[in-house]
N, C-alpha and C positions, 0 to 999 in steps of 0.2 A: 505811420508805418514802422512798423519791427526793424530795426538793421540786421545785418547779417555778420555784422563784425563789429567790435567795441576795439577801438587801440586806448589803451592806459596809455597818461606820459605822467610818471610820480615828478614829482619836484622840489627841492628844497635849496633855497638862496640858488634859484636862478634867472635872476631878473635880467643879468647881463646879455644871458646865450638865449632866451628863451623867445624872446622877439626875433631870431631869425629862426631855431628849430620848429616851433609851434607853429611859422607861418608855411617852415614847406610840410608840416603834417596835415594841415589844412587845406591845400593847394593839393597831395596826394588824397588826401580823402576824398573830396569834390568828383575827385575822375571813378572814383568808386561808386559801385551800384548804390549800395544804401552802408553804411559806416557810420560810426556814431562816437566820437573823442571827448574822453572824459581825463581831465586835467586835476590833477591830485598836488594840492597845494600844502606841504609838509610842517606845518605851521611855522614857515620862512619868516625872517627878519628881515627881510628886504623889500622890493619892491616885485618880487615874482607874481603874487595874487594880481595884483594891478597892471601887470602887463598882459596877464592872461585873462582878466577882464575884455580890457581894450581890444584884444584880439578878436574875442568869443562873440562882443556884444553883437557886431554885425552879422554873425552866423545865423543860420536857422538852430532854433535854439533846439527842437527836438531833434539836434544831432553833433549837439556841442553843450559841454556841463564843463563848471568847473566845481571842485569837495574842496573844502576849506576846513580846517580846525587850530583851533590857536596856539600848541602847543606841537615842541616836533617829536614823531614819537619813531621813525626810523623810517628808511624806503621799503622796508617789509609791512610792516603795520599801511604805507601808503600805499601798495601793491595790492593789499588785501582787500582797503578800503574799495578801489576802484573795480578790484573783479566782483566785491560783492553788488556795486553798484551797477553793474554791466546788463544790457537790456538785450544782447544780440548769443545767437548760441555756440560762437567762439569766440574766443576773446585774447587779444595780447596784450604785451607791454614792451615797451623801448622804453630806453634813457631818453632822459631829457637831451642829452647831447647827441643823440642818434648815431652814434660811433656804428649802428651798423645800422645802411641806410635802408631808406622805406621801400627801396626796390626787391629785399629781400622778404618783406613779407607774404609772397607765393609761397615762396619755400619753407616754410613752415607753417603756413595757413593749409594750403592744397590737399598736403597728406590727411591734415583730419579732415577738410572736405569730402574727401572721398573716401572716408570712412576705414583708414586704415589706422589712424592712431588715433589716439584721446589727449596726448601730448606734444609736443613738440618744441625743439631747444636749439637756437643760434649756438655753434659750437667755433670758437679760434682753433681749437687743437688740430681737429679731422684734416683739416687742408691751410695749414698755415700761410701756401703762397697767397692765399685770399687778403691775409694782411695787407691792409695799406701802409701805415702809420704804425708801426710795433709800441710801445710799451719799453720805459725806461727798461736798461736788462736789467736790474734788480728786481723790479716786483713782476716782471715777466716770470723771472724764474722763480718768486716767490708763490703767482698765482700756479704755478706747474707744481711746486711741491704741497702748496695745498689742496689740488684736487689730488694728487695720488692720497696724501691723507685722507680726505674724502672717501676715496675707493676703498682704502683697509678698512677706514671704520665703520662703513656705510654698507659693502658691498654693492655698489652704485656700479656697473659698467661703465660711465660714462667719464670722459675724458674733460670736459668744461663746465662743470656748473652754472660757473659765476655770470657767463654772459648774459646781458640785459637783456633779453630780445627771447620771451617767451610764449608760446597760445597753447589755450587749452580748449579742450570740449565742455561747457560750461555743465550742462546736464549729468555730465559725470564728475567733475571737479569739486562744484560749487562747494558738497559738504567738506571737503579737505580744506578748502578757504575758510569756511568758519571756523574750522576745527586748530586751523593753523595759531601761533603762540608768540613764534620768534620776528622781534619787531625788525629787526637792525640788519646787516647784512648778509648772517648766515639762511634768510628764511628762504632762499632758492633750492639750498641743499633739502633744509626742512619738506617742500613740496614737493622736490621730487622724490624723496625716500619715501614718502607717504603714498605719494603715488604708484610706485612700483610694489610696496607692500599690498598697496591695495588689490593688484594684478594689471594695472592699467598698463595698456601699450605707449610706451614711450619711444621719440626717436632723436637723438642727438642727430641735427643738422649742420651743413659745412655752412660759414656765409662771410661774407665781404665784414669787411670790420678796421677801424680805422679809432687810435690811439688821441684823443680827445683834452688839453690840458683839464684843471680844472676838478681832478677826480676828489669826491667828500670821505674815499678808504683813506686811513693811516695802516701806509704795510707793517708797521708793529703791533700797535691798539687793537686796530680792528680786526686782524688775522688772530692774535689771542682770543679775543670774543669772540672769533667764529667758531672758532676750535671749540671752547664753553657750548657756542648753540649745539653744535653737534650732538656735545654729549649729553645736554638734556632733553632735544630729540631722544635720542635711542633710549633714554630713562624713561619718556613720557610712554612710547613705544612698548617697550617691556611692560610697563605697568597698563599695559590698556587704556592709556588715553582718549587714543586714536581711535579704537576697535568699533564705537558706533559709525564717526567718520567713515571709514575705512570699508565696512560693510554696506551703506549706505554706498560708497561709488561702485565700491566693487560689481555688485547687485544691478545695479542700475547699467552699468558699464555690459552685464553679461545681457540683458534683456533686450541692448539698443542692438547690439550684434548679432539675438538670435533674431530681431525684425530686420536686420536686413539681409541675413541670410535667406530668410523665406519671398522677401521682396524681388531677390533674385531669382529664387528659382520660381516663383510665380510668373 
């Protein structure tokens, strides 16, 4: 049977957290109609592969996979790997540490259920008292100054990129997943520029979210890197990279809304 949802959980060196997050993702999917968890193994140095073995093996395997590759090549590149892998026709992703919990997967499942968006995005910003657990105030306010960079250079409306906790409409996504570049942790921005260029409806969402030890960003390193993805996004962009991508969802994206415009008024 086909599932109707794919959750990604990307992973790398988390062998420690991952026998207790993976078990209540497993325990939340069970109660689901049909769901399918595919476990993205970031070619870790540890013992994550093996624990998410151990987990899986008891499962019905046509609804639990784990992707392994021996080298680590970023949670973008492992992001990608998993949505290209995905068998159900929306799909998310959560951290591995589920800093924002599974009970918010309505809330950004639903919308594109019901055929209102093609995107949709856990946002901290929107409704802050949703925080549990805040965020050392340093990279708190680091990650606030870098989505407003975001917005200038991006023209992005959106107020949180960065959270983990994203679904799309796969039918319309899928070519912007191929098409995608950035391995490391700017490729959230990446995906959603591409998708808003493409026309896709997108909606930043409010959701529960709780401040997690353990985080793999360096708020110096990897905020410089991101800043770089950025801007070879908007180069790749300019020079038509994208523009097969891009056409390909867009297209796709206008033909699924004029079926169900007709579906309705039939």
């Amino acid at each position: 049977m086909r599932p109707n949802l794919s959750l990604i959980v990307p992973a790398y060196n988390e062998a420690d957290r991952l026998g207790r997050t993976l078990g209540r993702v497993l325990d939340h999917t069970r109660r689901m109609a049909a769901a399918e968890v595919i476990v993205v193994d970031d070619g870790s140095t540890d013992a994550t592969a093996a624990v998410a073995e151990s987990m899986l093996q008891s499962e019905d395997p046509s609804r639990v996979r784990l992707i392994r590759y021996p080298e680590n090549r970023g949670k973008g590149f492992a992001v990608r790997t998993g949505f290209l892998a995905a068998r159900a026709p929306i799909a998310l992703f959560t951290d591995a540490d589920l800093s924002t919990p599974l009970t918010e997967i309505p809330s950004i499942v639903n919308p594109i259920t019901r055929g209102e968006c093609d995107v949709t995005f856990g946002s901290r910003a929107l409704d802050r008292s949703l925080i549990g657990v805040h965020q050392p105030w340093s990279r708190e306010a680091g990650g606030r100054v870098f989505n407003l960079v975001v917005r200038l250079a991006t023209g992005l409306p959106f107020w949180d990129t960065q959270c983990g906790f994203k679904a799309f409409r796969m039918s319309v996504c899928r070519p912007l997943f191929s098409a995608g570049i950035i391995d490391r942790f700017g490729f959230d921005v990446e995906l959603l520029y591409v998708a808003h260029r493409a026309g896709l409806r997108l909606r930043e969402v409010p959701v529960r979210w709780n401040h997690c030890d353990g985080s793999k960003v360096s708020a110096g390193r990897d905020a410089v890197r991101m800043l770089d993805e950025i801007r070879r996004v908007k180069f790749r962009v300019a020079s038509g990279a994208y523009d097969e991508a891009l056409s390909q969802a867009g297209a796709t994206a206008i033909r699924e809304q004029e079926s169900r415009q007709v579906a309705l008024v039939s």
